[in-house]
C-alpha positions in Angstrom: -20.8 15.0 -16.7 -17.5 13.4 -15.4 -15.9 15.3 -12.9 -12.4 16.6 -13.1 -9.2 14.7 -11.6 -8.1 17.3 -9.0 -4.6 17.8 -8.8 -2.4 19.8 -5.8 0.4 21.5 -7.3 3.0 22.2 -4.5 6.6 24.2 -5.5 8.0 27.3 -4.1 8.6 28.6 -7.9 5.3 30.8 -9.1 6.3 30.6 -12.5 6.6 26.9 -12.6 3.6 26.0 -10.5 1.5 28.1 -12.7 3.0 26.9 -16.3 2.0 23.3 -14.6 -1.0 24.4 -13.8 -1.8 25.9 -17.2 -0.8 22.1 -19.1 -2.9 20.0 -16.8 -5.9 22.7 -17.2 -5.7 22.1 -21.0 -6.2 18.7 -20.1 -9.4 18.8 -18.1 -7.8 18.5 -14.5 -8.4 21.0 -11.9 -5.7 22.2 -9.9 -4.7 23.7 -7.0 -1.3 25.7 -6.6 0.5 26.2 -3.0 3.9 27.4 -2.5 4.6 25.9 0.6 4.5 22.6 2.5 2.6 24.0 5.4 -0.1 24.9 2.7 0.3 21.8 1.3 -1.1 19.7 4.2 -3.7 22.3 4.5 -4.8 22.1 1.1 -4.3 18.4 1.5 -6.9 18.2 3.2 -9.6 20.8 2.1 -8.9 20.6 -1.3 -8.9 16.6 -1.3 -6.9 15.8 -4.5 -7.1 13.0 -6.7 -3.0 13.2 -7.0 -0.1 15.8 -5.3 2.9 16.9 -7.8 5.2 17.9 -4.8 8.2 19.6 -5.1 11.1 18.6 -2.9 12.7 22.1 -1.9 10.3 24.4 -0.2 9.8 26.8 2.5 8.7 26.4 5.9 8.2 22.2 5.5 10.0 20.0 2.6 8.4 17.9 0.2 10.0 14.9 2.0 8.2 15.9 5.3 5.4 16.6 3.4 5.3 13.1 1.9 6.1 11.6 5.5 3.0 13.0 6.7 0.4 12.5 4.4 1.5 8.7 3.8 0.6 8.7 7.8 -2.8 8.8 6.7 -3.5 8.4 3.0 -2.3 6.5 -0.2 -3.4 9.9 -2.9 -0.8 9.5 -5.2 2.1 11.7 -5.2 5.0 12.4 -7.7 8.1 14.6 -6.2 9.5 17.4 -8.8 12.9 18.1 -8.1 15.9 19.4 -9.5 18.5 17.0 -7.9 18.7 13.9 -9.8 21.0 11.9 -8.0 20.0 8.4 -7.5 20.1 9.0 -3.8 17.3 11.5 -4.1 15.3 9.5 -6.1 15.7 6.6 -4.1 14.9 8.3 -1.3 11.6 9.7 -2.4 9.9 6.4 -3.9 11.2 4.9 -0.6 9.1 7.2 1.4 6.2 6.7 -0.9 6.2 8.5 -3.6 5.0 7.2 -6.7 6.9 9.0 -9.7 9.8 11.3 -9.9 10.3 14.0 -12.3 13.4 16.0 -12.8 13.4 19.3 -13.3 13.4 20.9 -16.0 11.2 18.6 -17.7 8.6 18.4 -20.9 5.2 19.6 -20.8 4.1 16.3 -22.7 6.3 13.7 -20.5 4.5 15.4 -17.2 1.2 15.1 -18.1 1.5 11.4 -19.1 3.3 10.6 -16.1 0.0 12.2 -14.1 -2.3 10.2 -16.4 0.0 7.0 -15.9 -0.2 7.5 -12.2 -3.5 7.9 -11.9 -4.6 5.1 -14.3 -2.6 3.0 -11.6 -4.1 4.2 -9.3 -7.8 3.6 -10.6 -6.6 0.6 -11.8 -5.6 -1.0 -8.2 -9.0 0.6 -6.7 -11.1 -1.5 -9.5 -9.5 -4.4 -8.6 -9.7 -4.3 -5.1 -13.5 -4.2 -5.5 -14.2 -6.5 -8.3 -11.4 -9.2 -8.1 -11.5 -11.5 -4.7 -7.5 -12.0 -3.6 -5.6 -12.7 -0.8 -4.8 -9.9 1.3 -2.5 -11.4 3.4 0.9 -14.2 2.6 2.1 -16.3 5.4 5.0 -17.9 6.1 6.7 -19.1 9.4 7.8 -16.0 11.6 6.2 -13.6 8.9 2.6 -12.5 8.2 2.3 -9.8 5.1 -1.3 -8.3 5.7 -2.3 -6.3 2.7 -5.5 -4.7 4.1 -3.4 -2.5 6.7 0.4 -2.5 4.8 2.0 -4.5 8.1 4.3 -6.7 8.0 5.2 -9.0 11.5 8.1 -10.4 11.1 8.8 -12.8 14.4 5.9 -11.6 16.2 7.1 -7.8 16.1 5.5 -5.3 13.6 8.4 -4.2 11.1 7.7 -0.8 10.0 7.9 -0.2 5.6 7.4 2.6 3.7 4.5 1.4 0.8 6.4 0.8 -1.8 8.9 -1.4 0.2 6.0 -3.6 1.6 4.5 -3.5 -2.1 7.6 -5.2 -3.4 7.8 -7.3 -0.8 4.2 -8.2 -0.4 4.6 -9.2 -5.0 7.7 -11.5 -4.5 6.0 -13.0 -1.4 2.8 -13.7 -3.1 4.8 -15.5 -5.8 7.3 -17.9 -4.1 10.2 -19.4 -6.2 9.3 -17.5 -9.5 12.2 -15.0 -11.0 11.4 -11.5 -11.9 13.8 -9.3 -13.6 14.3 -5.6 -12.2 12.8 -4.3 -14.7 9.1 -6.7 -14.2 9.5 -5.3 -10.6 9.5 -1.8 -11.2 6.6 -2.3 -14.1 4.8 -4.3 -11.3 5.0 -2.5 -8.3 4.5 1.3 -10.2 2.3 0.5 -12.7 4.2 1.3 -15.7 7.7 1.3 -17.6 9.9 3.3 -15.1 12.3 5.7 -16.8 14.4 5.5 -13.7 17.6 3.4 -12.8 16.7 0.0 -12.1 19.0 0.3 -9.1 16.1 1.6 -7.2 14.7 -2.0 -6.5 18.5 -3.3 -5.5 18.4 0.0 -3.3 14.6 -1.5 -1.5 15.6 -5.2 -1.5 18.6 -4.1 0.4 16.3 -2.3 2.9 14.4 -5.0 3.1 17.2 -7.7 4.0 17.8 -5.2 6.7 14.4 -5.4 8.0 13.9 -9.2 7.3 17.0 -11.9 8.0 16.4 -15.0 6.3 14.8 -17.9 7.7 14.8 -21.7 7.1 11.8 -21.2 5.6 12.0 -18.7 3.2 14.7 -15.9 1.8 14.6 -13.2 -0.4 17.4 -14.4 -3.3 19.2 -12.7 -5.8 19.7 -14.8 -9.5 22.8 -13.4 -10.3 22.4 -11.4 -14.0 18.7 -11.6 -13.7 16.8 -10.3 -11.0 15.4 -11.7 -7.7 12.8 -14.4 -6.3 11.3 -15.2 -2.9 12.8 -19.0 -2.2 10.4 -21.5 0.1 12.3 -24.4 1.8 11.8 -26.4 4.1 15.1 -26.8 7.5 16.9 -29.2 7.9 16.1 -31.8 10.3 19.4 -32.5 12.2 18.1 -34.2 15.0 
C-alpha cells in the first residue's frame, strides 16, 4: 500500500482550512490543519509533511516568518495562500522560498493541481539527484556556486540567497552564453508553467545584480525583448 502525501494546512480561517482539507482528502492526501504559525512550526516538525499550504496572515507568527524559519532548516515544499495579490507580495514570498502562490479565493480544482504539480517537482528533483551524476557546483573566477549546500561565494565572502534566487542563478550559471526567455526560467526553476507575472524573474535578477557586480569574467545580461543569459569573457589585457 502507498502511503499518503501528507500535507500541513496552516490559515487562521476554520472554514477555509477545513474546505481545503476536505478537497485534498478526496484526493488521497492526509492533512493536518493549524491555525496559527506558532502551531505551524510545531506541527512542522511532528507532523513531518510532504508539502505546507501556508497562509500569509495569521496570528501569533506570519506565514512569511513561518517560511523564514523552516527554509533555515528544510526544502518541504511550501505554497503561500493569500488574499493580497500584488506583485509585491508575490514576489516577496517566492523570494523567501516559497514555491507556488495562490490567491484567495481560488478553485478547488486549480489548488489541488497546483499541490500535485508541486510535489511532482519535488519528487522529480529528488529522483534525479539519486539516479543522474551532475555537477553540483559551477565555477568561475571570484564565484563558486555549490549546489550541495545552496552557497554561493562570490570574492571569497559567502553571499547569502534565498533558494529560489540561488536556483536561478545556479541554471543560468550552469549554461553560460545560452538565452532563455522569462518564461523558460520560470518553467525551469519551478517546475511547471507559472500562472504568475513573468516580472517575478526581472524582480530576482535584479536581486541578484545586487548581490553579484559583474566581473571581467562573467555577467549576468539582459537580451533586450527576450530574456537573459550568463555571458563568459575573457579581460582585457592592457598591459
Amino acid at each position: 500500500m502507498l502511503n499518503k502525501h501528507k500535507i500541513l494546512i496552516v490559515d487562521d480561517d476554520e472554514n477555509i482550512a477545513e474546505l481545503i482539507s476536505l478537497y485534498l482528502t478526496k484526493e488521497c492526501f492526509e492533512t493536518k490543519v493549524v491555525y496559527n504559525g506558532e502551531s505551524a512550526l510545531t506541527e512542522f516538525k511532528t507532523f513531518a509533511p510532504d508539502l505546507i499550504l501556508l497562509d500569509i496572515m495569521l496570528p501569533e507568527i506570519d506565514g512569511y516568518d513561518v517560511l523564514r524559519e523552516i527554509r533555515k532548516e528544510s526544502k518541504v515544499p511550501i505554497i503561500m495562500l493569500s488574499a493580497k495579490g500584488e506583485v509585491f507580495d508575490k514576489v516577496l514570498g517566492l523570494e523567501l522560498g516559497a514555491d507556488d502562490y495562490i490567491i484567495k479565493p481560488f478553485d478547488s480544482k486549480e489548488m489541488v493541481a497546483r499541490v500535485k504539480a508541486v510535489l511532482r517537482r519535488y519528487k522529480n528533483d529528488s529522483d534525479n539527484s539519486q539516479t543522474v551524476v551532475s555537477p553540483t557546483t559551477v565555477e568561475y573566477p571570484d564565484l563558486l556556486i555549490n549546489q550541495s549546500d545552496y552557497t554561493v561565494t562570490y570574492k571569497g565572502q559567502v553571499v547569502d540567497m534565498p533558494p529560489k534566487e540561488f536556483e536561478l542563478l545556479f541554471f543560468l550559471a550552469s549554461s553560460p552564453n545560452q538565452v532563455f526567455t522569462r518564461e523558460q526560467l520560470l518553467n525551469n526553476i519551478w517546475g511547471y508553467e507559472y500562472a504568475g507575472d513573468t516580472r517575478t524573474v526581472d524582480v530576482h535578477i535584479k536581486r541578484l545584480r545586487e548581490k553579484l557586480y559583474d566581473t571581467d569574467f562573467w555577467a549576468i545580461s539582459t537580451v533586450w525583448g527576450i530574456g537573459y543569459k550568463f555571458v563568459t569573457r575573457k579581460p582585457v589585457d592592457n598591459s
